[in-house]
C-alpha positions as CSV (number, residue, x, y, z in Angstrom):
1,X,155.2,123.6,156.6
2,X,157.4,121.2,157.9
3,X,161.4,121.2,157.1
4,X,161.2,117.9,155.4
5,X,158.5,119.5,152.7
6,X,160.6,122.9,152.0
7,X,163.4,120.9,151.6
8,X,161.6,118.5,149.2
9,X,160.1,121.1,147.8
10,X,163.3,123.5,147.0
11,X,165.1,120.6,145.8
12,X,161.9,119.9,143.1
13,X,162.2,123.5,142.0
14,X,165.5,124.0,141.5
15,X,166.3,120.8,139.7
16,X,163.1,122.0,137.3
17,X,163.7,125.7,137.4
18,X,167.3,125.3,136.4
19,X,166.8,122.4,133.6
20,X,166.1,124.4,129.8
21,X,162.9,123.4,128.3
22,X,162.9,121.9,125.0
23,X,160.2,121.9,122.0
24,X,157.9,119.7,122.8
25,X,154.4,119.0,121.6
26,X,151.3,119.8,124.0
27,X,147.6,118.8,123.4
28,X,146.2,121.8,121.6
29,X,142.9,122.2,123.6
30,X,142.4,121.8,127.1
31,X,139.3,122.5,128.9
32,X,140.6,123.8,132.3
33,X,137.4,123.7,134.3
34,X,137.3,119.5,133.4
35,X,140.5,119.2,135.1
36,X,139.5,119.7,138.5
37,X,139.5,117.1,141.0
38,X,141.1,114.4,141.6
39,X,144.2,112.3,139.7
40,X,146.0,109.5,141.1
41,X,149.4,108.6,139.8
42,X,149.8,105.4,137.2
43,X,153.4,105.6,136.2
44,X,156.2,108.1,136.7
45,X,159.8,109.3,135.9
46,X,160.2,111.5,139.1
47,X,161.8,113.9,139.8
48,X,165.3,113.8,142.1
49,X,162.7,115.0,145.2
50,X,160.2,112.6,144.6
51,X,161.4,109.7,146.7
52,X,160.6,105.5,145.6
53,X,159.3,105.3,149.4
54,X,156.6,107.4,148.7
55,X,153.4,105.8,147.4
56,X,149.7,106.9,146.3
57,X,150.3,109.7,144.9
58,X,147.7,111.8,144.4
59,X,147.2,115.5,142.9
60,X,143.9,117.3,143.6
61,X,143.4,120.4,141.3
62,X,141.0,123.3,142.3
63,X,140.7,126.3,139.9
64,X,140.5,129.4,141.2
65,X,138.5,132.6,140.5
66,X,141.5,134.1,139.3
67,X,142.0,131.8,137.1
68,X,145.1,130.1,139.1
69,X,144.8,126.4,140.3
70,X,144.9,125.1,143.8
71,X,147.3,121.7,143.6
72,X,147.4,119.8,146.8
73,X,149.5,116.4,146.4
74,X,149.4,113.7,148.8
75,X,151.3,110.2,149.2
76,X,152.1,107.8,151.8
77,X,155.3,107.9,153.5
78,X,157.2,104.5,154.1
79,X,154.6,102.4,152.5
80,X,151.3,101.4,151.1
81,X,150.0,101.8,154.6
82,X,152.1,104.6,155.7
83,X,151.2,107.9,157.2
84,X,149.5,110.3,154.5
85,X,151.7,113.5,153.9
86,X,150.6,116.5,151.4
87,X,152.3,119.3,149.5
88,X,150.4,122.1,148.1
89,X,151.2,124.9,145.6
90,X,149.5,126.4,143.0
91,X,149.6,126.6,138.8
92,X,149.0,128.8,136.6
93,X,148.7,128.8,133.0
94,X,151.5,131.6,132.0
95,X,149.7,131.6,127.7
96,X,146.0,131.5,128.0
97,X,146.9,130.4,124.2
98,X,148.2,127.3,125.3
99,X,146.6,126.3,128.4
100,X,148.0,122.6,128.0
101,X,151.8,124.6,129.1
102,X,151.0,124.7,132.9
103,X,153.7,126.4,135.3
104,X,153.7,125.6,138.9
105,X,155.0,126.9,142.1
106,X,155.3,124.9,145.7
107,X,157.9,127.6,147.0
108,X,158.0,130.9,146.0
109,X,160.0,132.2,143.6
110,X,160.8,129.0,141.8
111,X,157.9,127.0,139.2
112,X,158.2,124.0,137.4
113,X,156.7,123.6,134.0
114,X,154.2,120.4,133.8
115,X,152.8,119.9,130.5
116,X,149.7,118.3,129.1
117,X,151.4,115.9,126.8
118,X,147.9,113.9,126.0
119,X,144.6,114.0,127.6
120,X,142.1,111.6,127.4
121,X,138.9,113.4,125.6
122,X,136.6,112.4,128.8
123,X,139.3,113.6,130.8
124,X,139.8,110.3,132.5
125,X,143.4,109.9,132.1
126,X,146.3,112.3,131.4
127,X,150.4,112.5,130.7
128,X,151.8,115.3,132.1
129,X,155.8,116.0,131.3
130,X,158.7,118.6,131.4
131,X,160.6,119.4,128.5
132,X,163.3,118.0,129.6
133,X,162.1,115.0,129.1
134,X,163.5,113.8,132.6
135,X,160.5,114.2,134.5
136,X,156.6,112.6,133.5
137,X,153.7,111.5,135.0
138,X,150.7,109.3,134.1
139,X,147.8,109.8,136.0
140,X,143.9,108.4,135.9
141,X,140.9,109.5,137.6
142,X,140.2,106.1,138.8
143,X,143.5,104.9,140.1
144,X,143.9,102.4,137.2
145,X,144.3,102.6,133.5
146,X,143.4,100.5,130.2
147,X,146.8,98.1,129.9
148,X,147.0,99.3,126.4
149,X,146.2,102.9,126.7
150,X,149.3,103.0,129.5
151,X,151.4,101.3,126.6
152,X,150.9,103.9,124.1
153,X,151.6,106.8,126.4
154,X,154.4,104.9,127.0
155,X,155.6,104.8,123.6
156,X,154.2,108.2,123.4
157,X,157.2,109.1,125.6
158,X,159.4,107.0,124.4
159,X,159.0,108.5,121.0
160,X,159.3,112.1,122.3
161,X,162.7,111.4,124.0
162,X,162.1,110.2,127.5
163,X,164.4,107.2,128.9
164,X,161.2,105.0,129.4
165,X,163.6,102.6,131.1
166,X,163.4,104.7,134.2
167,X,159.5,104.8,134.8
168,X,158.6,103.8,138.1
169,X,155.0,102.4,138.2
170,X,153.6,103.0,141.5
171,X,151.6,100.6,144.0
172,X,148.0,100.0,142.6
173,X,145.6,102.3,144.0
174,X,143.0,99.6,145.6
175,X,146.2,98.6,147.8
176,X,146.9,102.0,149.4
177,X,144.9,102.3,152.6
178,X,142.1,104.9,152.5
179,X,142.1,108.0,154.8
């Protein structure tokens, strides 16, 4: 792991790991094995690590046979065409009760909670957030997202607490380079 990723990385987990989580309402039911694959970031209020010259992101999840999940997240660096750089880690679900209430870890010891705020029922698009409302993330399957949908999660958040003036909408997907 190169310097630049632990140190992206540590400064992700302790901002997260140090922040006090607040109520906040999760989707009731999540069905974890639908979840795997691909996601590709819409919209997002990142976190202090994430950096506005990184675009195209994109989380892969893998469930595991322990039950964890495999994230790898990838972006490119500098630009739309920019060199592809990844992060991996892994989540687990800490309440099997509440399996929207994901935890994840990049560097060990510290994990970051990353909620399932709402979850489209064909599991096409998702919101993922932090309690402290700070930190959110809208993500599709697709790369792209109903204009109206991304307004109601929107007002979703806005609703729940998050400065929506701070969203950051990243590059459309069909102008990131391919692999």
């Amino acid at each position: 792991m190169s310097a630049e990723r632990i140190a992206m990385s540590l400064l992700f987990l302790l901002g997260i790991s140090c922040s006090k989580p607040e109520a906040m309402p999760v989707i009731p039911q999540v069905d974890i094995s639908k979840m795997g694959g691909s996601w590709i970031e819409i919209a997002r209020m990142p976190i202090f690590a994430q950096k506005t010259s990184e675009y195209g992101w994109q989380d892969h999840y893998e469930l595991q046979t322990d039950g964890t999940i495999l994230v790898t997240g990838s972006y490119r660096k500098g630009g739309p065409q920019g060199p592809w750089k990844y992060v991996y880690g892994k989540a687990h679900i800490p309440d099997p009760q509440v399996p929207a209430k994901w935890s994840v870890q990049f560097v060990w010891p510290f994990t970051a909670d990353q909620w399932i705020i709402d979850l489209d029922t064909n599991y096409q698009w998702v919101f993922f957030g932090h309690p402290n409302r700070k930190w959110l993330w809208i993500m599709s399957r697709s790369g792209s997202i109903d204009p109206k949908i991304l307004n109601s999660l929107i007002e979703k958040a806005k609703a729940l607490g998050y400065d929506t003036s701070q969203i950051i909408f990243d590059t459309p997907w069909s102008e990131i380079a391919p692999r």
